[in-house]
C-alpha positions in Angstrom: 0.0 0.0 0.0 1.0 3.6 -0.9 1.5 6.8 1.7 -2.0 7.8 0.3 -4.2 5.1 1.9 -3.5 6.9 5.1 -2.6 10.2 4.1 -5.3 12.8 2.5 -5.5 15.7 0.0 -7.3 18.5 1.0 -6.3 20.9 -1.9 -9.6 19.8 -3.9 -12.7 18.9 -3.4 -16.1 20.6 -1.1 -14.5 22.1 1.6 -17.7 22.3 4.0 -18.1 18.3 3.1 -14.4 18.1 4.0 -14.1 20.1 6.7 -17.5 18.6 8.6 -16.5 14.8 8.0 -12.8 15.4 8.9 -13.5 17.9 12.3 -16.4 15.0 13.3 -13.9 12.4 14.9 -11.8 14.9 16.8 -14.5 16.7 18.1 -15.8 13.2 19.4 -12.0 12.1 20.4 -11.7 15.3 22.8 -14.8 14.9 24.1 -13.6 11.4 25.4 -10.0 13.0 25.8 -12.4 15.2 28.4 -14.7 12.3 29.7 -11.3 10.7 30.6 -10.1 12.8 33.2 -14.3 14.0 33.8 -14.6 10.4 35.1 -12.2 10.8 37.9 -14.2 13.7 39.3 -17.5 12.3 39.1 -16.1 9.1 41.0 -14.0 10.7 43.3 -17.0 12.9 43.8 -18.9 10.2 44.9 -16.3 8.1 47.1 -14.0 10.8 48.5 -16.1 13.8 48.8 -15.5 17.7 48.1 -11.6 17.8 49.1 -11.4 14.8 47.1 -13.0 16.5 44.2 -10.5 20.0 44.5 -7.9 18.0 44.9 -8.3 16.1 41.4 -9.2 19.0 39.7 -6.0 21.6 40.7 -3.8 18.6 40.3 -5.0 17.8 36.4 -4.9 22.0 35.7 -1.1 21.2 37.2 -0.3 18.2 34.9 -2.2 20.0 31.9 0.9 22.3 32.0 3.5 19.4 31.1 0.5 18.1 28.5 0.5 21.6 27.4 4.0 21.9 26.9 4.3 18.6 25.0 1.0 19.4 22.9 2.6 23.0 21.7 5.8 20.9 20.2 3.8 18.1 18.9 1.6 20.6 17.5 4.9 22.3 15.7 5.4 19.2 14.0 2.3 18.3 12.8 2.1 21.6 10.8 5.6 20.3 9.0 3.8 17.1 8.3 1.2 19.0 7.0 2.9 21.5 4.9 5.3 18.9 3.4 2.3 16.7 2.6 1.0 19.5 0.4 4.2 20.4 -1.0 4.3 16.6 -2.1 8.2 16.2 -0.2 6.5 12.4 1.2 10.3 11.2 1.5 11.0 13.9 4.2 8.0 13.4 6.3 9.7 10.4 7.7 12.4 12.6 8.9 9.8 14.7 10.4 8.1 12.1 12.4 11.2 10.5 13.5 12.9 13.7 14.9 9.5 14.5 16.6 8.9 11.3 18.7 12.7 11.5 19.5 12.4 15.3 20.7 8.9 14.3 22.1 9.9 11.7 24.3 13.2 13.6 25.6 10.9 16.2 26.9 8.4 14.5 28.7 10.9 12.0 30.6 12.5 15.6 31.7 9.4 16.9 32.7 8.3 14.2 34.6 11.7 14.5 36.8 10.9 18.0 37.7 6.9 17.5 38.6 8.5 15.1 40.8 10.8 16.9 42.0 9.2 19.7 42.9 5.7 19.1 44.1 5.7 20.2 47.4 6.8 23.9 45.8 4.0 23.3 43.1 1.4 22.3 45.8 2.5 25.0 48.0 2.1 27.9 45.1 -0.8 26.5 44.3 -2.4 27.2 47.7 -4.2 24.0 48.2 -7.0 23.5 50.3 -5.4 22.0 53.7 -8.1 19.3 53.1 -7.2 18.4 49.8 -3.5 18.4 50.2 -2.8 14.7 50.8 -5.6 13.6 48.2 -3.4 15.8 45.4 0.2 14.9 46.5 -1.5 11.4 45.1 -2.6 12.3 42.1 0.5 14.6 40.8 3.3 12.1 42.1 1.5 8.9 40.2 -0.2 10.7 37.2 3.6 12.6 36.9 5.4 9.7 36.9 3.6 8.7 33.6 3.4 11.9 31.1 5.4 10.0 28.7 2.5 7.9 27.8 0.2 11.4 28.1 2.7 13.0 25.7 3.5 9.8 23.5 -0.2 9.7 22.9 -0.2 13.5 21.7 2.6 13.2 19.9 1.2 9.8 17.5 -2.3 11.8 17.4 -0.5 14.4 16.2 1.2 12.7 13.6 -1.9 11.4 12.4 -3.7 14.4 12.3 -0.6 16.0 9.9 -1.8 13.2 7.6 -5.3 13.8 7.1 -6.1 10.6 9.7 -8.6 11.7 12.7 -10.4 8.8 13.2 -7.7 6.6 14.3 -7.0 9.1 17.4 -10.7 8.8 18.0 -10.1 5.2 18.5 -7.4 5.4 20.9 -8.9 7.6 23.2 -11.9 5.5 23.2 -9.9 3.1 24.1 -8.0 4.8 26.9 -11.8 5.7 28.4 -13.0 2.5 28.4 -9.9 1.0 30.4 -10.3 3.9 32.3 -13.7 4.0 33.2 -13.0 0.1 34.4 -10.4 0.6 36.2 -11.8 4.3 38.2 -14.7 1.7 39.4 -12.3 -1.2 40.9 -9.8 1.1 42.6 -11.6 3.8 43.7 -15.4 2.4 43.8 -14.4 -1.2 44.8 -10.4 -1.1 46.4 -11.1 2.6 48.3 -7.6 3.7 47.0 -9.4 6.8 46.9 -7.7 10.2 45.1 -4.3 7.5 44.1 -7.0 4.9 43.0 -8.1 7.7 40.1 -4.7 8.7 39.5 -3.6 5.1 39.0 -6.7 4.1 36.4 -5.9 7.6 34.5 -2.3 6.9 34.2 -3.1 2.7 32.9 -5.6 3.9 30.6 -3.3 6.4 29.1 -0.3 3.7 28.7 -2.6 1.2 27.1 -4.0 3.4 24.6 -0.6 5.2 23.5 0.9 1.5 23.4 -2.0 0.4 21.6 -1.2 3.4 19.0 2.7 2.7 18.4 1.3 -1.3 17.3 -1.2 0.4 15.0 2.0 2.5 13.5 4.3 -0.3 13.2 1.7 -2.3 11.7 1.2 -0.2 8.7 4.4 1.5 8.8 4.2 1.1 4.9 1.9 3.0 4.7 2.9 5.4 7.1 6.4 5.7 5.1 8.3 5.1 8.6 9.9 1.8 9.4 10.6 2.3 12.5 14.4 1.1 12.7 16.7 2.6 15.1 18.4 5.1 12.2 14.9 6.5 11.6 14.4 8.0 15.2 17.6 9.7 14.6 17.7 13.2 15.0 17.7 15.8 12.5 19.4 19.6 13.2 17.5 20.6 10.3 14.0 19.8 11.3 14.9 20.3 15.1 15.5 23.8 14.2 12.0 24.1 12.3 10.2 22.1 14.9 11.4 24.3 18.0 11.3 27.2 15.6 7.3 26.4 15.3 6.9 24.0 18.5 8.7 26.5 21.5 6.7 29.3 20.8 3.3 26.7 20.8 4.6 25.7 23.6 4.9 28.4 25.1 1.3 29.8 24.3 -0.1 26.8 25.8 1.9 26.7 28.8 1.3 30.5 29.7 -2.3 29.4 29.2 -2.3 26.7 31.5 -0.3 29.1 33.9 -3.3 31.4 34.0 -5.6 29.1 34.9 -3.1 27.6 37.5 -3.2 31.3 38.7 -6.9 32.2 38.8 -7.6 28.9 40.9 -4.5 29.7 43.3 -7.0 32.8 43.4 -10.1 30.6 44.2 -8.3 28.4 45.9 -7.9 31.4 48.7 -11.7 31.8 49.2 -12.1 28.1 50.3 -12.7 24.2 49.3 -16.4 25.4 48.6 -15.2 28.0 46.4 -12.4 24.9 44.7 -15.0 22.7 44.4 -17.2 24.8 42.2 -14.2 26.1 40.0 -13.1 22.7 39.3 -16.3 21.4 38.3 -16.8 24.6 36.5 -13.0 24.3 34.7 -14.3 20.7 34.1 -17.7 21.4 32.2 -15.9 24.1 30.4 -13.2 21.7 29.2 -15.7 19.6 27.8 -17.4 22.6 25.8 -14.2 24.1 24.5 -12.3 20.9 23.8 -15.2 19.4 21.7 -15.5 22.7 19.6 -11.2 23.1 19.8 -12.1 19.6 17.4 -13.2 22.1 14.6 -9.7 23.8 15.3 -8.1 20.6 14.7 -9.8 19.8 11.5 -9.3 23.0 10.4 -5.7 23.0 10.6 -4.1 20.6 8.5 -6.3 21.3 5.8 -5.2 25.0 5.5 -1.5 24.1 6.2 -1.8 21.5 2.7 -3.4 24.6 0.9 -1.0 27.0 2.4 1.9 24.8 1.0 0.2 23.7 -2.0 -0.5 27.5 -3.3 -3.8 27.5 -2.8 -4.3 30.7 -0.5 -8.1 30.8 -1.6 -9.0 27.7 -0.3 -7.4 28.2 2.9 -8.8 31.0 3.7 -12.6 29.1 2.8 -11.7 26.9 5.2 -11.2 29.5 7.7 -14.7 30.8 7.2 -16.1 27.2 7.3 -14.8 26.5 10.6 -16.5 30.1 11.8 -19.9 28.9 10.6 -19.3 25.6 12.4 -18.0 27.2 15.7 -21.0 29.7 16.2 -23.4 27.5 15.0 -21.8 25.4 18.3 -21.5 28.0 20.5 -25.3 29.0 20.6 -26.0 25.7 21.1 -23.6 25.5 23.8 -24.6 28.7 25.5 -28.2 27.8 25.7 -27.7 24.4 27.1 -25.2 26.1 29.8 -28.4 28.3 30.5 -30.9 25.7 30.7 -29.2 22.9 32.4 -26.1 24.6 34.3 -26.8 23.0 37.4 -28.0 19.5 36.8 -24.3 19.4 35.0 -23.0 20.5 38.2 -25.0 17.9 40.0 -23.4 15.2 38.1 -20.1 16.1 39.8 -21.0 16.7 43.5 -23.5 16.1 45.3 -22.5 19.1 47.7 -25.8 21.6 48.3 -22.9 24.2 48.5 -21.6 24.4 45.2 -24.7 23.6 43.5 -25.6 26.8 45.1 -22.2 28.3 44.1 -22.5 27.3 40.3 -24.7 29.5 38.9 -22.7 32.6 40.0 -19.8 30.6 37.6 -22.3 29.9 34.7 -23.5 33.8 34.9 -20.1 34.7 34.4 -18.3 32.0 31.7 -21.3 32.7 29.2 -19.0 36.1 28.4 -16.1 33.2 27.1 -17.9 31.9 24.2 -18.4 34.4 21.3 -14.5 34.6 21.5 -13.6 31.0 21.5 -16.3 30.7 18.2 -13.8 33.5 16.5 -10.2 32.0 17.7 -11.3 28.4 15.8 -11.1 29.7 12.8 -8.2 32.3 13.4 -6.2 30.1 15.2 -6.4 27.5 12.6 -5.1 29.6 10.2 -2.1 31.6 12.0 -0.9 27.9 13.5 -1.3 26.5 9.7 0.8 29.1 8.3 3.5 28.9 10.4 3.0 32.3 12.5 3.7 30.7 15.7 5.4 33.6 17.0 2.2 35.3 16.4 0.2 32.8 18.5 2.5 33.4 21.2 2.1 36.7 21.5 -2.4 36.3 21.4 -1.3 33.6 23.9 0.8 35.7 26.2 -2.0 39.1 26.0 -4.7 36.4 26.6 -3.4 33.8 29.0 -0.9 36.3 31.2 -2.0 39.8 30.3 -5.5 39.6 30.5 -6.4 36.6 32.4 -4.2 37.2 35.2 -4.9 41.1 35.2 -8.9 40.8 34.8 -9.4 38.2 37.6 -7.1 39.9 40.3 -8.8 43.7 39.0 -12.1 42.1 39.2 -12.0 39.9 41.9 -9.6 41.5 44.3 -9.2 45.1 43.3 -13.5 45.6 42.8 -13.8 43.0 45.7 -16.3 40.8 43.8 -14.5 37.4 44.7 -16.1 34.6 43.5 -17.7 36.2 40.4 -14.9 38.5 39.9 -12.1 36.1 39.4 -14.4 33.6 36.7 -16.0 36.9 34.9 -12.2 38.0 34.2 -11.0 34.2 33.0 -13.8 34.5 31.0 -13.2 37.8 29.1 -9.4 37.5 28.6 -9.7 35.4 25.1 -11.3 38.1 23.4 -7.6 39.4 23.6 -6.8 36.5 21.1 -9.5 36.7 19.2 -10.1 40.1 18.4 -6.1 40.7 16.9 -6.1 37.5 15.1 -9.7 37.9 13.7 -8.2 41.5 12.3 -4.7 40.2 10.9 -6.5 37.8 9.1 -9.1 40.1 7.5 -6.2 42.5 6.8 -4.8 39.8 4.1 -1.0 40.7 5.7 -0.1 37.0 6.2 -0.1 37.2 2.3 3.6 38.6 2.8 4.9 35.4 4.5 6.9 33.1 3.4 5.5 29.6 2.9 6.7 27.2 5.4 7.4 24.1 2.9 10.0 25.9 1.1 12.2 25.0 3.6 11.4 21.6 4.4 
């Protein structure tokens, strides 16, 4: 079998059909990326309580940094993948993949050594609930000892994904859920391992599903073009350079991000576990929104990177206004269900009368988030697909540090509105992406850059 049974052209054809039938599966595959780690809650929820609950939800925002991190360089090479699959260079794709899962794995073992290294610090900065402290020293110690099968899963989804292929990383995320799901019930349900229990499921399902994915690979690493021999996981200078180049400054936009947040619940974490409890749950329902739309993102992507590369500037920029229809079209729907059902979603988490009462101050205040997450789809897409990732950084730095940070201490310390304050200013700070990238687009400036592929 050729390169093409797995790999796709997006440079013809109906891009709405395209863009619809490709986005589908990665919408669904975060959504169970999201049920993953949603499963722990609910459980621990149920078994271990409110400090139980905090505690899993400040430690995942924690780990999220090192996924983060890992995503942002994964995501750099995916958009070389991309770019030299519309260019038609298949023979140096190889090089591509096997300089990314070398570079990949390097920085999650190192990663790994400093969460564990560290933790007390992180727990201490964090500000962690006295009664959740114990319950989230568990969690970080066992689910950090395994982000190399958290970032080895990024890192083959995002291979795939640079080929046109997103229904195999559907696959292995189901698959990660179900052993997941399992396993959440028998420790923490059945064994009372409590907090460790849930860390212990996440961190099996995580390893079977990216070992799972490696056997897929090897399997058709014909068709793949990468044969998996010791010489081909050799790393390149030349495509090390490119991948930082597009990977550090990714990285660095989703770290800063995941910073923020880190930030706004140190913030939260101050006016008690009540207070944790809801913003967790809150953070949690959110993630589940914005990652399932995020799938349009990821759809989006690859298909304008091919075009980009293939000189076809037209069709990318159809694409971009595709993934807008698709995003709002979402994001009503989305709004009005947070409106109608709000609480009965928190209900599924806790059972506590206290932040049921709690969550509709949250839900008044994160509607204000969605318009601008419909916008940055589509814009973010685009500036990722063309190679601007210094451009992303800087949305990512006035959104995730600038704005973030400055909103939720102006409005929730400074005007004293606490609770409401600090989600209302988390919740405004992505206009600060949106907005500039909705405007460089429009402007047609990115028409000056130079296309990626003509160095690969």
């Amino acid at each position: 079998m050729s390169t093409k049974s797995i790999a796709k052209n997006f440079t013809t054809g109906s891009i709405p059909k395209q863009l619809l039938f490709f986005m589908l599966p990665f919408m669904a595959s975060n959504a169970m990326q999201v049920l993953y780690s949603t499963i722990d809650m609910i459980i621990v929820g149920e078994y271990v309580g409110t400090p139980g609950l905090s505690a899993v939800s400040q430690s995942s925002q924690i780990l999220n940094f090192a996924t983060m991190v890992c995503f942002g360089f994964s995501n750099g090479g995916q958009v070389l993948i991309s770019q030299a699959l519309g260019a038609g260079k298949r023979k140096e794709m190889s090089r591509i993949m096997g300089t990314l899962f070398s570079l990949i794995s390097i920085f999650a073992i190192l990663l790994s050594v400093v969460f564990l290294s560290a933790k007390g610090w992180i727990l201490d900065i964090m500000n962690i609930p006295t009664e959740s402290r114990a319950f989230a020293e568990d969690y970080l110690i066992i689910c950090g000892a395994g982000l190399f099968f958290t970032a080895g899963y990024n890192m083959v989804s995002a291979v795939l994904r640079g080929m046109g292929d997103s229904k195999r990383p559907f696959l292995f995320i189901c698959i990660a859920s179900v052993v997941n799901l399992i396993l959440d019930i028998l420790f923490t349900g059945i064994f009372q391992w409590e907090v460790a229990g849930a860390a212990l499921a996440t961190i099996i399902g995580q390893a079977v599903s990216f070992l799972f994915s490696l056997w897929y690979l090897f399997r058709h690493k014909e068709e793949l073009g990468f044969d998996f021999s010791l010489e081909s996981f050799k790393i390149s200078r030349h495509y090390t350079k490119m991948i930082l180049s597009l990977g550090t400054p990714m990285a660095i936009q989703s770290g800063c991000i995941n910073i923020s947040m880190l930030y706004v619940n140190s913030m939260v974490n101050n006016v008690g576990v009540v207070a944790s409890a809801t913003f967790g749950v809150g953070m949690r329902i959110d993630d589940i929104i914005n990652k399932i739309s995020q799938g349009i993102q990821f759809g989006a992507l690859p298909m304008i990177s091919q075009n980009i590369a293939a000189k076809e500037p037209k069709r990318a920029v159809k694409v971009v206004y595709w993934a807008w229809i698709y995003s709002f079209l979402m994001t009503v729907v989305s709004m009005i269900g947070y409106v109608a059902f709000g609480k009965e979603l928190f209900m599924i988490f806790s059972d506590d009368p206290a932040v049921h009462e709690m969550c509709g101050t949250f839900i008044k205040a994160i509607l204000w988030m969605f318009p601008a997450l419909a916008v940055m789809r589509g814009t973010g897409a685009f500036i990722q697909g063309i190679g601007y990732a210094k451009f992303s950084m800087v949305l990512a730095l006035l959104d995730g540090v600038v704005l973030r940070i400055g909103l939720s201490w102006l409005f929730g310390i400074v005007l004293s509105w606490g609770f409401y304050g600090f989600v209302l200013g988390y919740a405004l700070a992505p206009f600060g992406n949106a907005v500039p990238g909705m405007l460089y687009f429009l402007s047609g400036a990115w028409k000056k850059r130079r296309v990626l592929a003509e160095d690969i």
